[in-house]
N, C-alpha and C positions, 0 to 999 in steps of 0.2 A: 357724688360729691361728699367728701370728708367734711367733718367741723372745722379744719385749720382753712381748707377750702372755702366753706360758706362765711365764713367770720370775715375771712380778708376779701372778699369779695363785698361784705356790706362795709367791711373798713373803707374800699378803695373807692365803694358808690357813693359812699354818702361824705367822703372825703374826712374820715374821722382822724385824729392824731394818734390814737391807741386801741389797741385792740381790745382788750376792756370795755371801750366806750359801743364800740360794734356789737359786744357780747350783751351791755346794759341794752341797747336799741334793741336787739333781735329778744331779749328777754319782756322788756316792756310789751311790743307789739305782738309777740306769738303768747305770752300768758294772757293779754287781755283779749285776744281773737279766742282763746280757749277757755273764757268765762263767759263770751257772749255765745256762743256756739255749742248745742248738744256733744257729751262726750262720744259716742258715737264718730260725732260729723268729726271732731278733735282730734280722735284717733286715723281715721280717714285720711286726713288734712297731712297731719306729719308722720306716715305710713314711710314715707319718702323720702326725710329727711335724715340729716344725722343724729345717730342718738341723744347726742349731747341735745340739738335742738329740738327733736323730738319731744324732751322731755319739758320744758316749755309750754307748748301747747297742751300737756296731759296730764304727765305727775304730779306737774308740780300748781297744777290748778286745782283747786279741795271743791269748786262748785261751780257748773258746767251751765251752758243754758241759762245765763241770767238774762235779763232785759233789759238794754241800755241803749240810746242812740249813737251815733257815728261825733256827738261832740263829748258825750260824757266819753266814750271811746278816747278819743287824743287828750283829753284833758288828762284820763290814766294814762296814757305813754307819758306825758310827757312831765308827769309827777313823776315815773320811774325813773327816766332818763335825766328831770330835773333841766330841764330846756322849757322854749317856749312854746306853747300850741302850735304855728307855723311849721315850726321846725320838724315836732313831735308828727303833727300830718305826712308832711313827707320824706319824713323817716318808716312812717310804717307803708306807705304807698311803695318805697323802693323796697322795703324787704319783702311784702307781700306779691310783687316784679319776683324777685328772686325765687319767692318759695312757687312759684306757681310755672317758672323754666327751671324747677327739679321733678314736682307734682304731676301725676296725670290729670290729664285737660278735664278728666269727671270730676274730680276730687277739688281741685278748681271749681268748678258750674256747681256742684255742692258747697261748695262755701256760699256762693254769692249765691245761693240760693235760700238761704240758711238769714241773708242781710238785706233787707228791704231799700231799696234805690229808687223807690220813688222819690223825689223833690221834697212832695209835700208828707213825705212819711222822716225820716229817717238821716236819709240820705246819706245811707254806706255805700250808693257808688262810687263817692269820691275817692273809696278806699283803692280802688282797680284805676284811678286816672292811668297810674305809668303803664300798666298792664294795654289799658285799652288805647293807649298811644300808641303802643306795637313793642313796647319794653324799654328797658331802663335807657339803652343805647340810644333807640328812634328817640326816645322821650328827651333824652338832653341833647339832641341834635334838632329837634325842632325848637325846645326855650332857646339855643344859641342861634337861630338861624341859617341853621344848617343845611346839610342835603342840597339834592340837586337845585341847581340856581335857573332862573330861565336865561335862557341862550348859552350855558354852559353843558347842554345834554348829550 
């Protein structure tokens, strides 16, 4: 997947009007996953990606490994993106869907390995909701009530 690729695809998920705005989300969410997360794991993480967003999670973060929870988290998205907390969540839940059906499935389980998901710790599972829905598609076909219906099977 190219950059022009991955941009319009968080354009088209997260229903943005400008591709800019898709550039601001995926920069908000992959520089602040690459402040909380050892450079190592950073590098790891967007191995995969395109270089443009590569550099996101690595270059362009000067301090790796900080200690923050999952609200100081959105709270930083969504000062980048300049949106609201709600919003800012899942904005970075569909792009981290995205990055994780480009990612190998290690590189993936080392991130969330990397994010403490207990309830009472942290709670950066919420970060993987779309993910552990089955992905962005399952994921907005279950909020619309979607899928198979009973007695239509």
């Amino acid at each position: 997947m190219n950059f022009d690729e991955f941009t319009g695809q968080v354009q088209h998920r997260l229903e943005l009007a400008e591709t800019g705005e898709a550039v601001r989300a995926i920069r908000a969410t992959l520089s602040n996953l690459g402040r909380r997360i050892p450079e190592g794991n950073a590098e790891d993480l967007a191995a995969s990606l395109p270089m443009e967003i590569k550099w996101y999670a690595t270059g362009a973060v000067p301090d790796h490994g900080q200690r923050f929870d999952w609200s100081t988290f959105v709270e930083r998205v969504a000062d980048v993106e300049g949106i609201d907390r709600s919003e800012a969540a899942y904005h970075a839940q569909v792009i981290v869907d995205l990055v994780a059906s480009v990612v190998p499935p290690s590189d993936l389980q080392q991130l969330r390995d990397q994010l403490p998901e207990d309830e009472d710790d942290e709670n950066w599972g919420k970060l993987f909701e779309v993910v552990d829905a089955g992905g962005w598609g399952e994921a907005q076909e279950a909020q619309a009530g979607g899928g198979p219906q009973p007695g239509n099977e």
